[in-house]
C-alpha positions in Angstrom: 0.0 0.0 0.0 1.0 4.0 -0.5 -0.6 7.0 -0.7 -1.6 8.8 -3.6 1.1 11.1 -4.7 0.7 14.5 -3.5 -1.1 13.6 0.0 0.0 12.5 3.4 -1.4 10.9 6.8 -0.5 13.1 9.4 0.1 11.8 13.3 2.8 12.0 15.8 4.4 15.1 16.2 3.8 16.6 12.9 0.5 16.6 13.4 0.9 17.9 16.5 2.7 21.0 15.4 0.6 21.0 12.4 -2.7 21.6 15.3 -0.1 24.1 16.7 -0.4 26.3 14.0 -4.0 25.7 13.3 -5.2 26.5 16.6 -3.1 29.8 16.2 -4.6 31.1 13.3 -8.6 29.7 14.5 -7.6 31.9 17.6 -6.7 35.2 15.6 -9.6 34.6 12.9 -12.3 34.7 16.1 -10.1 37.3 17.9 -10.7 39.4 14.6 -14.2 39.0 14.7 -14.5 36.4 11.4 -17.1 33.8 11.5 -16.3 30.2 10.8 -17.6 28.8 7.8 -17.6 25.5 6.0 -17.8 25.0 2.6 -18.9 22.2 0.5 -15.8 20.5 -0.7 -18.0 18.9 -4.0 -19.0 22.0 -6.1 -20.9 22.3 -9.8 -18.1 22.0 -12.5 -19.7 25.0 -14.4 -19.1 26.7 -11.3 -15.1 25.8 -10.7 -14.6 26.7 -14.9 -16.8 30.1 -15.1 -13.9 32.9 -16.3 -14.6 34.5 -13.0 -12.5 31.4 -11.2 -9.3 30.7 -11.0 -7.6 30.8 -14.2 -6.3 28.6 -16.8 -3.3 26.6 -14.7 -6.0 25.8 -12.0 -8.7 25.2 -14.0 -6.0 22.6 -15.7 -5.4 20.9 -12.1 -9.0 21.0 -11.0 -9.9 17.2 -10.3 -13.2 16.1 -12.2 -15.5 13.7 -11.8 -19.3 12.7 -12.8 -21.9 11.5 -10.6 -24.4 8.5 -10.7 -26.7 11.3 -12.3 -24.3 12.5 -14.5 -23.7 15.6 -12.7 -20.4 17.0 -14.4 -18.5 18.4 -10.0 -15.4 19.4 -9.5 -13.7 19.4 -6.0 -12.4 22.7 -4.6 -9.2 24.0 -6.0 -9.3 26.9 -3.5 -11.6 28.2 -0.7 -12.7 31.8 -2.2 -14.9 30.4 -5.2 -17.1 28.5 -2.7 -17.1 31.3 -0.3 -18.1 33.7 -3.0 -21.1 31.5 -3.8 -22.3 31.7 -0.8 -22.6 35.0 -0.4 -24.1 35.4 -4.3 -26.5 32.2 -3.1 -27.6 34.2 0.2 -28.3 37.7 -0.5 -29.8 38.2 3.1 -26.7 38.1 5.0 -26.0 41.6 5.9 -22.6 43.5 5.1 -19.6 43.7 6.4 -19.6 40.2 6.6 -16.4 38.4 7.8 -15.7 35.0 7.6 -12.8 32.2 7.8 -12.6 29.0 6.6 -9.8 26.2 7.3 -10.0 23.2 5.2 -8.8 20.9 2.7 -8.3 21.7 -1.0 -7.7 19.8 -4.7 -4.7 20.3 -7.0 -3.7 17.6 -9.3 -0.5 19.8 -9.8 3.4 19.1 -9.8 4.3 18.2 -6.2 7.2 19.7 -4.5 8.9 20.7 -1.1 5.5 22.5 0.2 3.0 21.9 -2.1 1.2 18.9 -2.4 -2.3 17.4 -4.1 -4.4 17.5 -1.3 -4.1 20.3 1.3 -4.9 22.6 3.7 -5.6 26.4 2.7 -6.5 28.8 5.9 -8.7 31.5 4.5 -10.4 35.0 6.1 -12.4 37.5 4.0 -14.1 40.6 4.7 -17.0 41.5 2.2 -18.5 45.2 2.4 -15.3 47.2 3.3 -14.3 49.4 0.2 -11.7 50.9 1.8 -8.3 50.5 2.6 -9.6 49.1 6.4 -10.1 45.2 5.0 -6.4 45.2 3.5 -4.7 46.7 6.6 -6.6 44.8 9.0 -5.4 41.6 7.4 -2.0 42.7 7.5 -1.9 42.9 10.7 -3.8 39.6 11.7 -0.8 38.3 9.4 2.2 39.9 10.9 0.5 39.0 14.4 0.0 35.2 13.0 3.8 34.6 11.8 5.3 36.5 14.8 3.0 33.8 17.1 4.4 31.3 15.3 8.4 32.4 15.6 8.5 33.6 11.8 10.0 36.6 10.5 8.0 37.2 7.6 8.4 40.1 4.4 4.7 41.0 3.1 5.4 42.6 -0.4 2.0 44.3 -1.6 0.9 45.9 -4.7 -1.8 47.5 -6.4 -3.0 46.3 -9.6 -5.0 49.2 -10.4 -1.6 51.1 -9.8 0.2 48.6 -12.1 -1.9 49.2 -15.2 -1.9 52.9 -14.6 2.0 52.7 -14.9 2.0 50.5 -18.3 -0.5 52.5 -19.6 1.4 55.4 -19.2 5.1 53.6 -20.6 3.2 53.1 -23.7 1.9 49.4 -22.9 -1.4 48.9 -25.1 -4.6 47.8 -22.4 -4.7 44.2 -24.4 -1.3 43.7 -23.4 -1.7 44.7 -19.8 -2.0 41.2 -17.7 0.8 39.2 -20.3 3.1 41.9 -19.2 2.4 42.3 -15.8 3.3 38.4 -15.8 6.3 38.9 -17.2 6.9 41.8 -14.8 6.2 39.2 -11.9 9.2 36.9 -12.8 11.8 39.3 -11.7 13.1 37.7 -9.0 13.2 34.2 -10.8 14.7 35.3 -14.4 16.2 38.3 -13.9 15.8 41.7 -15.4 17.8 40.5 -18.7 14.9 37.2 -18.8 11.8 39.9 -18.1 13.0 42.2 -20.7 13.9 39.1 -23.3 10.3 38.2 -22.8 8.8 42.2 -23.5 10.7 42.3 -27.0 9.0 38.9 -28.2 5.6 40.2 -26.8 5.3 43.0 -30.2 5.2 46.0 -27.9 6.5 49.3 -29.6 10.2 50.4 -29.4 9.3 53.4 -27.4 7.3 51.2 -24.6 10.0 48.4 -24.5 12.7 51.0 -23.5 9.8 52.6 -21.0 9.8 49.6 -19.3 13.9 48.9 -19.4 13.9 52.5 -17.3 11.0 50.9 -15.0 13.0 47.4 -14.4 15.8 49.8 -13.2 13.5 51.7 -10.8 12.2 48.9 -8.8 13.3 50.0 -5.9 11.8 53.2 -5.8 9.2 54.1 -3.1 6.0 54.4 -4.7 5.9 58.4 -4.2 8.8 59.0 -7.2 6.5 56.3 -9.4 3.8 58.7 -9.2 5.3 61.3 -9.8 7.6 60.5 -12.1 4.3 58.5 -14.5 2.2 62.0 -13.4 -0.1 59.3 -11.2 -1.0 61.1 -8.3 -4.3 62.0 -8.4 -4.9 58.3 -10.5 -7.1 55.5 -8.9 -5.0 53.4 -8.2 -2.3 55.5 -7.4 -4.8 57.7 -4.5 -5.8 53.3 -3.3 -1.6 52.8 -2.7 -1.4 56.3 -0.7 -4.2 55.1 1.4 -3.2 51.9 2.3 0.2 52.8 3.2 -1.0 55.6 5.5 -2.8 52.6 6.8 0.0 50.9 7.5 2.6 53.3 8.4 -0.1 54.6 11.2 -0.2 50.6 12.5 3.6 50.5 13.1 3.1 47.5 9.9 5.7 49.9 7.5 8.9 47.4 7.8 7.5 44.1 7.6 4.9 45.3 5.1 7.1 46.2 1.7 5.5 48.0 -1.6 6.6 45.8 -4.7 6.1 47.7 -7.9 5.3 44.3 -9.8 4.1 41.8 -7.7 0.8 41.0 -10.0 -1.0 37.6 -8.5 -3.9 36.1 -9.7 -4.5 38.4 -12.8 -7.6 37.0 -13.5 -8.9 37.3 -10.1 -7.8 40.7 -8.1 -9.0 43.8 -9.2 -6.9 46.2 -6.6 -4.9 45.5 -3.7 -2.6 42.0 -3.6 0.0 41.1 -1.1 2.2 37.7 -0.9 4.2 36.8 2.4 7.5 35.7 2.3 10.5 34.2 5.2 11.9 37.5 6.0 15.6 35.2 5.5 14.9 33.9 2.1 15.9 30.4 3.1 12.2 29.2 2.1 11.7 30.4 -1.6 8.0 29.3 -1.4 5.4 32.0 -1.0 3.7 31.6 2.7 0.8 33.1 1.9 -1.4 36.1 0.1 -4.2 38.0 -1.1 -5.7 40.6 -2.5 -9.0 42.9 -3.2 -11.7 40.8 -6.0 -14.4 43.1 -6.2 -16.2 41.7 -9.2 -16.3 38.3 -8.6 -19.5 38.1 -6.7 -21.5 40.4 -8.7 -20.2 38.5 -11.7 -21.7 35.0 -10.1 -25.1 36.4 -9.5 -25.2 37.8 -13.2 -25.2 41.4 -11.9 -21.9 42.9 -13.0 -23.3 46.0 -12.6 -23.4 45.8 -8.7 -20.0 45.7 -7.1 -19.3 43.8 -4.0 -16.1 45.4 -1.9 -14.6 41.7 -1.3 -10.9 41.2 0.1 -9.1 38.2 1.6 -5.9 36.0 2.6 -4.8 32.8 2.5 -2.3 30.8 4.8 -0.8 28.0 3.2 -0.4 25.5 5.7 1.5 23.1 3.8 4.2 25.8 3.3 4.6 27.2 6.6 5.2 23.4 7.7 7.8 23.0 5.0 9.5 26.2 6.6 8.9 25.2 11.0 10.3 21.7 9.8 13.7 23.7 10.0 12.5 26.3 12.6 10.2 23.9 15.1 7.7 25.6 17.1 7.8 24.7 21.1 5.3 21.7 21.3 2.8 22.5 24.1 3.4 21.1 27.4 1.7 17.1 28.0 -1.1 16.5 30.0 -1.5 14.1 33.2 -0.4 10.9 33.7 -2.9 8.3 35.8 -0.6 5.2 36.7 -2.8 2.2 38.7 0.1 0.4 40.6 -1.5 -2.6 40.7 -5.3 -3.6 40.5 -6.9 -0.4 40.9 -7.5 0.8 37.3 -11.6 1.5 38.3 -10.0 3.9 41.1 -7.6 5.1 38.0 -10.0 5.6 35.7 -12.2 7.3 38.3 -9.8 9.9 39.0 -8.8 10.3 35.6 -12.7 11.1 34.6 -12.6 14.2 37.4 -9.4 15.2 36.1 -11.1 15.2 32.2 -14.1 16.8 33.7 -12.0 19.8 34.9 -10.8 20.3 31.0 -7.2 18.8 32.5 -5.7 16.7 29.4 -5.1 12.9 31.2 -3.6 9.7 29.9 -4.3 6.8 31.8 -1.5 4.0 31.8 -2.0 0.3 31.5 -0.4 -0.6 34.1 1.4 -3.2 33.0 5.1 -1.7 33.0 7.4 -1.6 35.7 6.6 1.8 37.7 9.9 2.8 37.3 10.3 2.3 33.3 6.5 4.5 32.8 8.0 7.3 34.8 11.0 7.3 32.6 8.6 7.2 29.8 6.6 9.9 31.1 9.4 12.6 32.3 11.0 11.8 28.7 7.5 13.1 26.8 7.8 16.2 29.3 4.8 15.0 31.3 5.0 17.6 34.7 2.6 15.9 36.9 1.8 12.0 37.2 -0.8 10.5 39.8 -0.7 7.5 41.6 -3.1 4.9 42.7 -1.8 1.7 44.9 -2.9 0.2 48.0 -2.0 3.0 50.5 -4.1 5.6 48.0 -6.7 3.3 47.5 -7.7 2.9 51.4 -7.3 6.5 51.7 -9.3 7.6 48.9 -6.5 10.2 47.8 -3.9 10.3 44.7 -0.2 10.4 45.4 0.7 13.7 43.0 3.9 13.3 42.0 6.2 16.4 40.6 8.3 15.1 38.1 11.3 18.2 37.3 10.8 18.4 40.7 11.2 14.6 42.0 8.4 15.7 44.9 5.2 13.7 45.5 2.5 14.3 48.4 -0.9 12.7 49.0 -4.0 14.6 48.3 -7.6 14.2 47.5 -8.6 14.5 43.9 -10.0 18.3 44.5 -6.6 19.2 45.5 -5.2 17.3 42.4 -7.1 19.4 40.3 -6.4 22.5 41.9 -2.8 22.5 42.1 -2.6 20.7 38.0 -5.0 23.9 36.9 -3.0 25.9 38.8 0.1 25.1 36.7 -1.5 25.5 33.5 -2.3 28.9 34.3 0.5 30.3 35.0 0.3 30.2 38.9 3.3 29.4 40.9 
């Protein structure tokens, strides 16, 4: 037996860690005010494939199937298109409207360090803010998430608006707008002598080809001298870039949060704002996660294009920031309780372990079959802090022996003390 390529069984450790970080972003989506929602992970194929979706390399990996009905369905390639049905299937839910959504998704794409064929995306998305709020609210819930989870992170952000405003005015015809802003994307994999080998095959004009050699050299320019020097100011999506990054400058967000001329994600998808966030170290290529503003896409679903819905979001990839704490591990949390019946007293064990449970104290209850002194060896090597004991002395009594294991102290006490002093610890109290 194996798996199919491109998915895994998680247990052990990695799944621990792997609940580590899921648990931190849950905490952060509610802490934000989103809503959990669950999506269905079987969805209409006309749905997955409309030209509002995801594009032509997703729509390429989507996995397809028929039904006993002959149903054409598609499973999920992402968690936005389902989310944006939702909203375009339930026009009574009232706006802003907030939502997250962790859950598995459906790629039958190359498989590599960090991406895989089945996996986990971690998804919140505000619908109803038309300002520059949803993107810098985000951002933060990001740079909060990574610097829980011990990541330095880069978000490089960008307007789209912005970017077609600048080719527009280096001479770049509107048709040719989203090939070269893909081209302009690949800067930091081929190189400004590969993006501008790619502009001269692409037809554009002498004149705009050697506009865009002068913008490859200005890349690092803050976006105040791109405006100026393209006459942008007063532009949509140039006045959309000066908000946001007021926003973010005012949220203490300005050095993790970096403007990138040409980042350009999902071209078929974003309409304004898009971010992607990256290992502050570059040790870990792989994007971490992104975003961006897709304004149209709802409206577009219902067959209203003329009614806009402000729509922005991000995405965690989980599979990517495991990749990356597989080399960084996160501190596992500490274990639970250990119950060990020395002897025949596993109803007294179990007993005592059901109070513990009952007082939300994790407990283990051991078999018993061991030698006592090998299952303490086991436990203080797992980083267990507090084991109970149950033989004939506690027994009579109707106590637990508590025993401190980094501190090599035990005392008899009842169960209410037990769970008092284990509580105790995993509060915080001395």
């Amino acid at each position: 037996m194996q798996n199919v390529k491109g998915t895994c069984d998680y247990f052990g450790r990695e799944q621990a860690i792997r609940q580590k970080v899921r648990s931190t972003l849950t905490e952060l989506f509610e802490l934000y005010d989103f809503e959990s929602m669950d999506t269905a992970l079987l969805n209409e194929l006309e749905l997955l494939t409309s030209k509002y979706a995801g594009g032509d390399e997703i729509l390429r990996e989507m996995y397809q199937l028929t039904d006993q009905g002959g149903r054409r369905l598609g499973l999920r390639y992402d968690l936005t298109i389902p989310f944006a049905k939702v909203i375009a299937l339930n026009p009574g839910i009232e706006f802003p409207y907030k939502r997250y959504e962790i859950g598995k998704v459906f790629r039958d794409g190359p498989v590599k360090k960090g991406r895989l064929r089945e996996f986990l995306q971690c998804d919140a998305d505000v619908v109803g803010i038309a300002g520059p709020q949803g993107e810098a609210e985000l951002m933060q819930l990001a740079a909060e998430a990574f610097r829980r989870l011990g990541i330095p992170v880069i978000l490089k952000w960008n307007n789209r608006r912005f970017l077609g405003e600048i080719l527009a005015a280096a001479g770049v015809p509107p048709q040719e707008h989203l090939s070269v802003m893909l081209t302009l994307d690949k800067l930091a994999k081929i190189g400004s002598a590969g993006v501008l080998a790619e502009l001269k095959e692409k037809g554009l004009t002498p004149d705009a080809v050697c506009s865009l050699t002068e913008l490859l050299d200005m890349e690092a320019l803050p976006f105040e001298e791109l405006a100026e020097k393209y006459k942008l100011a007063e532009q949509p999506g140039a006045l959309e870039v000066a908000a946001l990054q007021r926003l973010i400058a005012g949220v203490g967000l300005a050095a993790p949060c970096v403007f990138d001329p040409f980042l350009s994600r999902g071209l078929s998808f974003y309409t304004g704002t898009v971010y992607e966030i990256f290992d502050a170290s570059g040790a870990y290529a792989s994007s971490l996660g992104g975003g961006g503003r897709y304004d149209a896409i709802i409206g577009k679903l219902t067959g209203r294009e003329d009614i806009e819905y402000p729509t922005v979001g991000i995405s965690f990839g989980m599979e990517s920031i495991m990749a990356l704490l597989g080399e960084r591990p996160v501190r596992e949390e500490a274990s639970g309780v250990l119950v060990i019946p020395v002897g025949e007293y596993m109803p007294q064990a179990l007993t005592a372990a059901a109070a513990l449970r009952a007082a939300g104290i994790r407990t283990a209850v051991d078999t018993g079959r061991r030698r006592l002194k090998k299952t303490l060896a086991a436990a203080n090597a797992k980083g267990i802090r507090y084991v109970v004991l149950i033989g004939d002395s506690e027994a009579a009594d109707g106590r637990l022996r508590l025993k401190d294991m980094p501190q090599q102290s035990e005392e008899l006490v009842t169960v209410d003390a037990a769970i008092a002093r284990i509580a105790g610890w995993l509060h915080g109290s001395p």
